[in-house]
C-alpha positions in Angstrom: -72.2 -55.1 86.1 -75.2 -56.8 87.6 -76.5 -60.3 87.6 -76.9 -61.5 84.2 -79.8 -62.4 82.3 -78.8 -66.0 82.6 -79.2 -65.8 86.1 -81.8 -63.1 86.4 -84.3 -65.3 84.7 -86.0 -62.0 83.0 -84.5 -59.9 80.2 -83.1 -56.9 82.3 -80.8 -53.5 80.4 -78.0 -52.6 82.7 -77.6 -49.4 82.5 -74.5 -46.6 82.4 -73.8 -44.2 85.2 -73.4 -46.6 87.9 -76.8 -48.3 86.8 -78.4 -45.8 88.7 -81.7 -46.7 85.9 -81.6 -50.6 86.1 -84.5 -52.0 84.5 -85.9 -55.1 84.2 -87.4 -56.0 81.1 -90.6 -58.5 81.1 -91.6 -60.2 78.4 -94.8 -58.3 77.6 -92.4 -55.1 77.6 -90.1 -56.3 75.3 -93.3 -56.6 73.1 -94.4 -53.0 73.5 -90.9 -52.0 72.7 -91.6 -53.7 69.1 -94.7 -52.6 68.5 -93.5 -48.3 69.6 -91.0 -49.2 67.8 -93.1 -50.1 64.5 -95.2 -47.5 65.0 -92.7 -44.8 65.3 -91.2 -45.6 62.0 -94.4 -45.7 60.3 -94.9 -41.4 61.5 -91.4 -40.6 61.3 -91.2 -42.2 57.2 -94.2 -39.6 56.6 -92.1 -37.1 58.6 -88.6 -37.1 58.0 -87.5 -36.8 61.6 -88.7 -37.3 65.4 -87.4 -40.7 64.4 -85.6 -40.9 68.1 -87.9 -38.1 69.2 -91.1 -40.5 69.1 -90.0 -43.7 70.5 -88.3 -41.7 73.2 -91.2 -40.6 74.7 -92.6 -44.0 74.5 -89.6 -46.0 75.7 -88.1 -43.7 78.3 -90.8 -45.3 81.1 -89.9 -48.7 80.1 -86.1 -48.6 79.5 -84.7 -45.6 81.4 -83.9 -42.4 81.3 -79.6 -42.9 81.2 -80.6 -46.1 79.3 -82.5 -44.4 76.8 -80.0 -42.8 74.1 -78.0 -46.0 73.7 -80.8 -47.7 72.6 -82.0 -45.2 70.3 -78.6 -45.2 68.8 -78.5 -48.7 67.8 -82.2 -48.7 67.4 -82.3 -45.4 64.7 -79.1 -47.2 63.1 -81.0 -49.5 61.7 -84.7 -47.6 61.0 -82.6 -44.6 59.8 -80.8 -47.3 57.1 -83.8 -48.3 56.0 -85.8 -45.3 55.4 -82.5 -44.2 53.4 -83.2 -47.1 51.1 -86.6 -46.6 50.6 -86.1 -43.0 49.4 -82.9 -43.5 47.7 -84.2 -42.0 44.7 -85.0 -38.5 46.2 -81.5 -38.4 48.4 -79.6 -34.7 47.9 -76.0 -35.4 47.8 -74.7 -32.0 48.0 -77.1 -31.0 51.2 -76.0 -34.0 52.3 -72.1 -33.5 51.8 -72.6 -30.0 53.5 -74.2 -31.6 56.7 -72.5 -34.8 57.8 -68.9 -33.5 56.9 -69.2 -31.3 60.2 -72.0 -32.9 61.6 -69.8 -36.3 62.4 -67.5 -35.0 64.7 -69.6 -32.9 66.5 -71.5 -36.6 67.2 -68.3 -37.3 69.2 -68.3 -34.4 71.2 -72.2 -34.7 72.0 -71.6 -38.3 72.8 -68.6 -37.6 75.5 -71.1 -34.6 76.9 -74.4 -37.1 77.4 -72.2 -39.8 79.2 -71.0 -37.2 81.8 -74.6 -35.8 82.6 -77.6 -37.3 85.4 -80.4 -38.2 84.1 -82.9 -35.0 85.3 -80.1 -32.9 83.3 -80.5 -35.3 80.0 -84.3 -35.2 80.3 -84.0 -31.5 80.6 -81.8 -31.1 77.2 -83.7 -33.4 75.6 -86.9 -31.4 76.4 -84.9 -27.9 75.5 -83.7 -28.9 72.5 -87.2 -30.0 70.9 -89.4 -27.4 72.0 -86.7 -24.8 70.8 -87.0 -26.3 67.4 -90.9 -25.1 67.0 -90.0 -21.0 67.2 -86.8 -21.1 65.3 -88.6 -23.2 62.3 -91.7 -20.5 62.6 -89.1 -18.1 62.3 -87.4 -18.8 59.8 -90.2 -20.1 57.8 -92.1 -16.3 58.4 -88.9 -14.8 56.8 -88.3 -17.1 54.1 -85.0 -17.8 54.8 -82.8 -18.8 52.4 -79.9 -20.6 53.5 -76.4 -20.1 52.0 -74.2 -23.2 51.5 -71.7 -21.8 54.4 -75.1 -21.4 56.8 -76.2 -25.1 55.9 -72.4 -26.2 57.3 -72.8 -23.9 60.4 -76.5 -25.5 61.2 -74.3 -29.4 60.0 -72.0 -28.3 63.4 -74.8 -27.7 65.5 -77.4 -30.4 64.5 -74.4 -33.0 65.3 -73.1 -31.8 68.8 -77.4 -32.2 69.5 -77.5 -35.5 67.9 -74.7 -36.5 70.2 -76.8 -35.6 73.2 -80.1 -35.3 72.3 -82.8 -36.4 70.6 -85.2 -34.5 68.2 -81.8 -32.4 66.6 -83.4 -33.3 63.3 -86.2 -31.2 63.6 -83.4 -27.8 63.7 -82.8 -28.7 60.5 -86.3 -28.5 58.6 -86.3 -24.5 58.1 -82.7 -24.5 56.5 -82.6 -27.4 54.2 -86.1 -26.4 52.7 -84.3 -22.9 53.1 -81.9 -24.5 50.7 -84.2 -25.4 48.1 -85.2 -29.2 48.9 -88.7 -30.8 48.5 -90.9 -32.2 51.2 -89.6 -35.9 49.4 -86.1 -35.2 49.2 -85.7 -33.5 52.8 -86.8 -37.0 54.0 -84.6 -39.1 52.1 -81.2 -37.1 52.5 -82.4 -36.6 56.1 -82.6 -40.6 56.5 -78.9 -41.1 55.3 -77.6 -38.1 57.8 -79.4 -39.9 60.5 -77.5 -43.1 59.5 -73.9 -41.8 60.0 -75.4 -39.6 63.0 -77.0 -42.6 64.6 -74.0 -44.7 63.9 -70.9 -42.3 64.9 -73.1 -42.2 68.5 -73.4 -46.0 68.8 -69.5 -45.9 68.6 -68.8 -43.1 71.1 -71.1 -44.6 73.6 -69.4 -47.9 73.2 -65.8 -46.4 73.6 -67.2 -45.2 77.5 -68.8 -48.1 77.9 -72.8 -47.2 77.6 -73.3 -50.4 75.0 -74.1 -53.1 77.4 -74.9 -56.6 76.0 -78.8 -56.6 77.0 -79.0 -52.6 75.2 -77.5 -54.1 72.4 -80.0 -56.8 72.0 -83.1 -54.5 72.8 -81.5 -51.7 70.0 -81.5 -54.5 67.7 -84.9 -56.1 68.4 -86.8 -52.4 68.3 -84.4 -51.5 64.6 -85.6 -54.3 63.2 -89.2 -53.5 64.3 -89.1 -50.3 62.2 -88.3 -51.8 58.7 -91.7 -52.5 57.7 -92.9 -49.2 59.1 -90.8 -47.0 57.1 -91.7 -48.8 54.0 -95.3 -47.7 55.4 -94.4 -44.4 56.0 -93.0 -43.8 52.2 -96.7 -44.8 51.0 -98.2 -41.7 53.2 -96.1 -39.2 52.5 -96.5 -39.2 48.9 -100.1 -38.3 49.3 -99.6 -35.6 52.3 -99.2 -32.0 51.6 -96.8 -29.3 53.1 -99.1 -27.7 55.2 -100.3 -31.0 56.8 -96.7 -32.2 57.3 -95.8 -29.4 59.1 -98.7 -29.5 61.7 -97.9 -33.1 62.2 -94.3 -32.4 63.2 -95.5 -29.5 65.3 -97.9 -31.9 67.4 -95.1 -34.3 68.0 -92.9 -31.7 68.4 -95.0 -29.9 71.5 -95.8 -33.4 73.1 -92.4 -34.8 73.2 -90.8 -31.0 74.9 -93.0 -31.3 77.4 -92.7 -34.6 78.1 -89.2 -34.4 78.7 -89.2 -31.5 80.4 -92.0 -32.7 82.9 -89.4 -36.1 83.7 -87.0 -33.8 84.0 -88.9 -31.3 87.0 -89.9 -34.4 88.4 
């Protein structure tokens, strides 16, 4: 490990894979990370997901690349908690049930996979995986898919190996659990308590390979508690947003954050 804060005399995030993404973090940074932070929660508790998809893009230049999952993990923890809370009333169990049961250990796997890839690879997946989500959700919107309980479990398997990887799996998901019957309301409240266990099964796998370095830690926590008062922010617009309007917005996020990933990737 390198030279610690103490001695540093900044606020630096050591970083996994030999540190090959060592940042130093200046004060005015660890700012900015609040305030994207705030502001992500605030879109993604009108959205229901690109909770780790928005702050990526953000926070990637100022925390790393490699660095950039851990953080989310401990960071979307905490904002995914929340946003739970807030939409307790609306929360599916049984789409819930179907979901995280093989969704959890699929979290592991994804987890063990990230820590053994370079960064231009993770950028890459990260990019993939969003920008794949836009034709399959067209699709299966165009069809009107109805999704079976067995299909929901399938799609539980996938979205957690992603989750463990990747960020932006949550958007996969939007086509089959309205497929299953949900409302716009209650997609984003069971979606906020999937994220929980998600978020928090990968904070635990990256810390059993050593990812979870004391100065991620703190920034995770600074930037989770940053999005409290934005998902209680969020809740208030998405009660007056329609469907058709919800879906564009996640398509404009969506588009941005592929590409963005994809172009750090290439680079």
């Amino acid at each position: 490990m390198t030279q610690s804060l103490e001695h540093r005399g900044h606020n630096q995030i050591n970083c996994p894979n030999g540190g090959k993404d060592h940042k130093i973090l200046e004060p005015f940074e660890l700012i900015l990370i609040v305030l994207i932070a705030f502001i992500t929660a605030c879109i993604s508790g009108v959205t229901g997901v690109a909770g780790g998809l928005l702050p990526a893009i953000f926070l990637t230049p100022i925390v790393g690349i490699t660095t950039i999952m851990p953080v989310l993990g401990l960071m979307l923890t905490i904002g995914s908690f929340s946003r739970s809370w807030v939409n307790r009333v609306d929360f599916h169990s049984e789409v819930f049930f179907r979901i995280a049961l093989p969704a959890l250990p699929m979290v592991v796997v994804g987890g063990l996979t990230y820590a053994q890839l370079e960064a231009n690879a993770i950028a890459l997946l990260l990019g993939s995986v969003v920008l794949i989500s836009i034709p399959l959700r067209r699709w299966a919107k165009s069809k009107s898919v109805k999704t079976s309980p067995l299909t929901l479990s399938c799609i539980g398997g996938v979205f957690g190996f992603l989750a463990g990887s990747a960020v932006g799996p949550g958007m996969l998901l939007i086509p089959f659990m309205l497929g299953y019957g949900l409302s716009r309301t209650s997609f984003v409240a069971t979606m906020a308590v999937i994220a929980t266990l998600t978020n928090a099964t990968r904070v635990v796998t990256y810390g059993s390979v050593g990812l979870m370095t004391q100065e991620i830690i703190l920034v995770g926590l600074l930037a989770g508690a940053a999005t409290l008062p934005g998902n209680i922010i969020g809740r208030r617009f998405l009660r007056g947003m329609n469907n058709n309007s919800h879906g564009i917005l996640v398509d404009i996020m969506t588009v941005i954050g592929g590409i963005n990933f994809i172009w750090i990737g290439l680079s």
